[in-house]
OpenMM code with the backbone's topology and positions (N, CA, C; nanometers):
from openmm import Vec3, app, unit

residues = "UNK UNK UNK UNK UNK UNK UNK UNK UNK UNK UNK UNK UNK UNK UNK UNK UNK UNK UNK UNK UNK UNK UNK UNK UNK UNK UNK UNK UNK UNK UNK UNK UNK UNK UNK UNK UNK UNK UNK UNK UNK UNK UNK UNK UNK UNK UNK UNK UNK UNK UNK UNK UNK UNK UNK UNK UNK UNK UNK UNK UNK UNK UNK UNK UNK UNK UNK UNK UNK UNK UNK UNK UNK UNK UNK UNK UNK UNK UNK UNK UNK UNK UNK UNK UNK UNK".split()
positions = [
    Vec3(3.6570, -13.1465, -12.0417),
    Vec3(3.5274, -13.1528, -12.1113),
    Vec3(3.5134, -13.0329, -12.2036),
    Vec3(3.4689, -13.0829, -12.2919),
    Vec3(3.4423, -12.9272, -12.3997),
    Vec3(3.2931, -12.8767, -12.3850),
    Vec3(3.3178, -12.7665, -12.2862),
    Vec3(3.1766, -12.6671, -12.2621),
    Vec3(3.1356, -12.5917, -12.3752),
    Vec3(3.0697, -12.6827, -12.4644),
    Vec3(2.9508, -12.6269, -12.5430),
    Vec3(2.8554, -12.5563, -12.4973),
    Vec3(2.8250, -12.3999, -12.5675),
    Vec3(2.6845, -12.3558, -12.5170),
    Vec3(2.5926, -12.4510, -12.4881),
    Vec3(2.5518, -12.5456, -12.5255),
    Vec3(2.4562, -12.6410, -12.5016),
    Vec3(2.4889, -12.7163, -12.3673),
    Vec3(2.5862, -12.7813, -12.3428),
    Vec3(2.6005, -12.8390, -12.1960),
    Vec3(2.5888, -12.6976, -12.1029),
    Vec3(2.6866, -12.6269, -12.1239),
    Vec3(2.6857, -12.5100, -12.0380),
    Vec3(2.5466, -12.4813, -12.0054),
    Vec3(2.4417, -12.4760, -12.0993),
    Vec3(2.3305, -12.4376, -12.1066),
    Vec3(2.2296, -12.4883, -12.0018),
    Vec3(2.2236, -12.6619, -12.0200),
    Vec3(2.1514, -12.7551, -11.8920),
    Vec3(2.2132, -12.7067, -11.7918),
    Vec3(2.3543, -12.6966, -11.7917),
    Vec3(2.3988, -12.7047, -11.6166),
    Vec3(2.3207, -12.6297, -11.5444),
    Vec3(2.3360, -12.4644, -11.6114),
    Vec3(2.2378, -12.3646, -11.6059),
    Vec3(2.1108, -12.3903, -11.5495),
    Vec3(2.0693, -12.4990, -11.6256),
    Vec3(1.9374, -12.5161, -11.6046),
    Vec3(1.9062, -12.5930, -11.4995),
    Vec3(2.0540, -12.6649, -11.4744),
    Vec3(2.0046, -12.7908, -11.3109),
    Vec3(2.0062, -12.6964, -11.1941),
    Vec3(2.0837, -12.5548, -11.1999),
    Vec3(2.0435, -12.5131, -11.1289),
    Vec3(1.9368, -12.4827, -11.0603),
    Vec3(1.8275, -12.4711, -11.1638),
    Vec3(1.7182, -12.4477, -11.1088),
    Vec3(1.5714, -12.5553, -11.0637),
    Vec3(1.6214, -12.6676, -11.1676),
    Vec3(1.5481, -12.7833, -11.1913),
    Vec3(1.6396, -12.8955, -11.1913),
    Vec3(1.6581, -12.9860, -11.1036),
    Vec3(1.7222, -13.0696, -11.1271),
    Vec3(1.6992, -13.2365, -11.1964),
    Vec3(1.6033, -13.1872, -11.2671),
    Vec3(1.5919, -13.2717, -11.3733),
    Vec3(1.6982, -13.2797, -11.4833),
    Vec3(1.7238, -13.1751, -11.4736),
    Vec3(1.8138, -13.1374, -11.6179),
    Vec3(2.0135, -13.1464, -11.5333),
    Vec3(1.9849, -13.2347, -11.3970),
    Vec3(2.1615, -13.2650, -11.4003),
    Vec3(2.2240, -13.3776, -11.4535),
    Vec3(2.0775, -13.4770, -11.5188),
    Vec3(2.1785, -13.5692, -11.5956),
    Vec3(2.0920, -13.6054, -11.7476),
    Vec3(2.1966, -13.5984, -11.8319),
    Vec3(2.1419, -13.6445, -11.9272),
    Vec3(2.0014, -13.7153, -11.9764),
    Vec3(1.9930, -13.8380, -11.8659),
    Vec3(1.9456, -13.9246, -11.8721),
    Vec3(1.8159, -13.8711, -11.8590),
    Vec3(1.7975, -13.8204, -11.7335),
    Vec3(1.6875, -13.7071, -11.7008),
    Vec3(1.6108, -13.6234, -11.8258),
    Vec3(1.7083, -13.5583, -11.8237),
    Vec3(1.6881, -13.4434, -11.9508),
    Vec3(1.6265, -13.4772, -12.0595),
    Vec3(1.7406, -13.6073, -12.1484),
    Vec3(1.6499, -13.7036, -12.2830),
    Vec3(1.5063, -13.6675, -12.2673),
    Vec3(1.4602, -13.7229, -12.1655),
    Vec3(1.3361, -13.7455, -12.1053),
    Vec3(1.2275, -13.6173, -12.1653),
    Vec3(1.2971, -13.5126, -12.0975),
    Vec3(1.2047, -13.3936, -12.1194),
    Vec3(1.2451, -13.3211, -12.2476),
    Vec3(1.3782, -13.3435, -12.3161),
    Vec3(1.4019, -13.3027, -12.4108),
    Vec3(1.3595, -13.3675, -12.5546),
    Vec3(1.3708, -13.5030, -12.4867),
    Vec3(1.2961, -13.5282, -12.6554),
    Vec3(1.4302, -13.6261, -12.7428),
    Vec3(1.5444, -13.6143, -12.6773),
    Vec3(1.6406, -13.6627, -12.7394),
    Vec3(1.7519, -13.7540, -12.6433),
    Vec3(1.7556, -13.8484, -12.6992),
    Vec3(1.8486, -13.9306, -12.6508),
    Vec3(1.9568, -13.8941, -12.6280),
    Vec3(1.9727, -13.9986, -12.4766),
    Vec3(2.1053, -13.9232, -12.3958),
    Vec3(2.2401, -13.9077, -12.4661),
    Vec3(2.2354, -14.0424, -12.5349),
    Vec3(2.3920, -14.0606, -12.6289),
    Vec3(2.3558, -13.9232, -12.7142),
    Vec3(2.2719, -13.9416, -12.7825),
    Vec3(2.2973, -13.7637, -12.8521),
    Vec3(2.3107, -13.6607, -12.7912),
    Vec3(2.2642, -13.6281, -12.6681),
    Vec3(2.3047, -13.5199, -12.5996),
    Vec3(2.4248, -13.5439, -12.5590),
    Vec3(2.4669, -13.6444, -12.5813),
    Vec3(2.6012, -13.6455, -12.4632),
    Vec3(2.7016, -13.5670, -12.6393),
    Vec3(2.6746, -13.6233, -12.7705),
    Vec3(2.7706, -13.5836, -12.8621),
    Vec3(2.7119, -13.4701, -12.8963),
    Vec3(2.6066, -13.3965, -12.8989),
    Vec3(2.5908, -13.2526, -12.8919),
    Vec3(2.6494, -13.1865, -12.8225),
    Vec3(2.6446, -13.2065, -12.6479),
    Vec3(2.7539, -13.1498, -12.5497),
    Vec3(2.8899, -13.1246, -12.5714),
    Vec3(2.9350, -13.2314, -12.6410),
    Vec3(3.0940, -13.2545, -12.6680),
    Vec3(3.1447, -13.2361, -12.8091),
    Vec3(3.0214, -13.1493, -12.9126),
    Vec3(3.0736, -13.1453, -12.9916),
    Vec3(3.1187, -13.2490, -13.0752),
    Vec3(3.0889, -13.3481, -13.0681),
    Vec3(3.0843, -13.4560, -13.1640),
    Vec3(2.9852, -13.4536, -13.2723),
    Vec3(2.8845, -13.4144, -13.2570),
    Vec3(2.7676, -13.4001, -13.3147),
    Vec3(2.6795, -13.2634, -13.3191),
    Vec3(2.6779, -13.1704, -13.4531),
    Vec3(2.6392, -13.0482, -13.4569),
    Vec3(2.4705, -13.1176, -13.4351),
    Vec3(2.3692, -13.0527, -13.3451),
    Vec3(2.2447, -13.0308, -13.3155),
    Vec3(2.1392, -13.0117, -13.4417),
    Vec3(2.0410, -13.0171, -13.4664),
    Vec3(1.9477, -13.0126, -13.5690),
    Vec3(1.8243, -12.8897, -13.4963),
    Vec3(1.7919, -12.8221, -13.6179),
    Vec3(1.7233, -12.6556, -13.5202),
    Vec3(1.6439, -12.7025, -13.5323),
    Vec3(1.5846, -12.8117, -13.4736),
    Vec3(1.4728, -12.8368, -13.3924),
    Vec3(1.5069, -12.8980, -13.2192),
    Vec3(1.6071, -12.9414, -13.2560),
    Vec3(1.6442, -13.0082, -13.1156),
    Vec3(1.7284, -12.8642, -13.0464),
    Vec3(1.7994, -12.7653, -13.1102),
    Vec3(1.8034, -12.6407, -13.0533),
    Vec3(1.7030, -12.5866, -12.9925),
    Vec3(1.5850, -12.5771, -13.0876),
    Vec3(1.4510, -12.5367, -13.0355),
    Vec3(1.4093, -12.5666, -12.9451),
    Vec3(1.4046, -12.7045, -12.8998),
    Vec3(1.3575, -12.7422, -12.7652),
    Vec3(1.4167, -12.7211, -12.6654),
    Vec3(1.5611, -12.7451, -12.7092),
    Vec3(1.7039, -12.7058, -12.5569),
    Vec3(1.6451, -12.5479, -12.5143),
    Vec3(1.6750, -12.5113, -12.6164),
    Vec3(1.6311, -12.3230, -12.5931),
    Vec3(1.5366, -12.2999, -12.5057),
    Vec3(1.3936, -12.3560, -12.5274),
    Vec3(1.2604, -12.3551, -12.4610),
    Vec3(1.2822, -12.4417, -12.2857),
    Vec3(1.3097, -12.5522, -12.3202),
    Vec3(1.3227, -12.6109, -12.1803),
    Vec3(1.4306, -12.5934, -12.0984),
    Vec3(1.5323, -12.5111, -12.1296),
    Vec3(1.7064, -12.4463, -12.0687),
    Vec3(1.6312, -12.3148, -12.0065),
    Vec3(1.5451, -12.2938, -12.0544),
    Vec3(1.5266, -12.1050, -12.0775),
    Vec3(1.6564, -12.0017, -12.1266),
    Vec3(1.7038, -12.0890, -12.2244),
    Vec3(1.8367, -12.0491, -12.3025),
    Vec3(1.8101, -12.0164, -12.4299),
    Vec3(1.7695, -11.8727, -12.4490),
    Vec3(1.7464, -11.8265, -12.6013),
    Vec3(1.8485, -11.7650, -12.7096),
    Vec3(1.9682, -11.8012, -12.5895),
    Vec3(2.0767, -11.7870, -12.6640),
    Vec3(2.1488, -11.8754, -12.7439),
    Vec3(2.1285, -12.0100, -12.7311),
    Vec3(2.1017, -12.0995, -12.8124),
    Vec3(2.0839, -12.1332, -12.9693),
    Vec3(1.9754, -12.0123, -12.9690),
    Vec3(1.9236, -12.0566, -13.0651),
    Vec3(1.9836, -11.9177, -13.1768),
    Vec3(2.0554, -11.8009, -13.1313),
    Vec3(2.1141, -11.7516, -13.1736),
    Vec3(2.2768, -11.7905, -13.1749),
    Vec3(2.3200, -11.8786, -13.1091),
    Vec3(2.4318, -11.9545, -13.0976),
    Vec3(2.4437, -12.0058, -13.2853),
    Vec3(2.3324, -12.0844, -13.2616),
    Vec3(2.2789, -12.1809, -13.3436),
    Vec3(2.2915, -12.0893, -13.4868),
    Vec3(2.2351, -12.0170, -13.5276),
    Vec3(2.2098, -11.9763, -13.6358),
    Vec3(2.3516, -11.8535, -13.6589),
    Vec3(2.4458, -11.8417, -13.6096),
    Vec3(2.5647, -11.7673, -13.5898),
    Vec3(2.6440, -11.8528, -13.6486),
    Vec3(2.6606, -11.9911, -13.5681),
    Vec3(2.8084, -12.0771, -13.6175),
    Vec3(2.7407, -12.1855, -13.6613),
    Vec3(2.6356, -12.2026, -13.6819),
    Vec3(2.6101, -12.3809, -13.7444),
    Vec3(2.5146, -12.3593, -13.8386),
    Vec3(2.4275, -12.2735, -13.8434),
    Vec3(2.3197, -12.2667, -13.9708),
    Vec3(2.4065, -12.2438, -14.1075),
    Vec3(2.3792, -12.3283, -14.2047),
    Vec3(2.4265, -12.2896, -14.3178),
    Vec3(2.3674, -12.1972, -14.4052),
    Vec3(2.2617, -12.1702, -14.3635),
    Vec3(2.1677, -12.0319, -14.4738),
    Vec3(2.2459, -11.8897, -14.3942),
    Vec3(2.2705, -11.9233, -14.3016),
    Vec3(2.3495, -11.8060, -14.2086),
    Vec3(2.4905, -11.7667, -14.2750),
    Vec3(2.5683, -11.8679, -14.2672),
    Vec3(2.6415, -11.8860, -14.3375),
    Vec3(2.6616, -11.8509, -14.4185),
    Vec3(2.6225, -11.8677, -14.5459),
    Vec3(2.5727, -11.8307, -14.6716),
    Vec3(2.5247, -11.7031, -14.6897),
    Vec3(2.4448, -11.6692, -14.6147),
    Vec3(2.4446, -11.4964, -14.6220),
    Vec3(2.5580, -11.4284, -14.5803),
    Vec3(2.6658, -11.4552, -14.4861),
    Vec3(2.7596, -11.4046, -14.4359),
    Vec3(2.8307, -11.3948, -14.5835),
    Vec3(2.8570, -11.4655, -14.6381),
    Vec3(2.9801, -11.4736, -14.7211),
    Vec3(2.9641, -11.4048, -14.8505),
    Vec3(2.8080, -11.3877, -14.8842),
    Vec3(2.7355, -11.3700, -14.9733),
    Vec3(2.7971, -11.1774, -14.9647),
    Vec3(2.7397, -11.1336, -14.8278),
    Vec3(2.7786, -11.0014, -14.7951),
    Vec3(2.9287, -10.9732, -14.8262),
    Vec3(2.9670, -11.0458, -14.7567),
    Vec3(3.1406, -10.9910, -14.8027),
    Vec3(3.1934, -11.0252, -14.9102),
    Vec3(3.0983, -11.0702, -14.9979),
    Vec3(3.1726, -11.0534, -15.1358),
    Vec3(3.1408, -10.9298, -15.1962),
    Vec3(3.0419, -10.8693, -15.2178),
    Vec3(3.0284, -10.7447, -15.2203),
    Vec3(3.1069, -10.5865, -15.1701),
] * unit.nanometer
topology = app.Topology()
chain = topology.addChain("A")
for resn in residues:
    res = topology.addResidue(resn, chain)
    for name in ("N", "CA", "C"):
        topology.addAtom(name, app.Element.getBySymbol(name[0]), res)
């Protein structure tokens, strides 16, 4: 399985709530369908920073959302490269 911060993230979180040990569950409170979580998890599908936003808030994973804006934001991005051209 490819442990994405984001799966890694729920597991985390079933620890404490086990709402969040199956997908199916989770959708529920997350807001997003399981098939999408399942290709967010696996990297099939990069996340939208709003659906970060919510993982972050309901995971209690605020690393996430700096995950998020590190390797997948493109304004992030874009400033990175922006700097090292200079």
């Amino acid at each position: 399985m490819n442990d994405t911060p984001y799966y890694q993230a729920r597991l985390r979180a079933a620890e404490r709530d086990t709402t969040f040990e199956s997908r199916q569950s989770t959708s529920v409170v997350v807001g997003i369908g399981s098939t999408r979580l399942y290709q967010i998890e696996r990297g099939l599908r990069l996340p939208h920073e709003d659906e970060v936003i919510v993982m972050a808030k309901e995971y209690d994973a605020p690393e996430l959302i700096e995950y998020y804006c590190k390797h997948v934001c493109a304004i992030s991005a874009y400033c990175r490269e922006k700097r090292g051209a200079h």
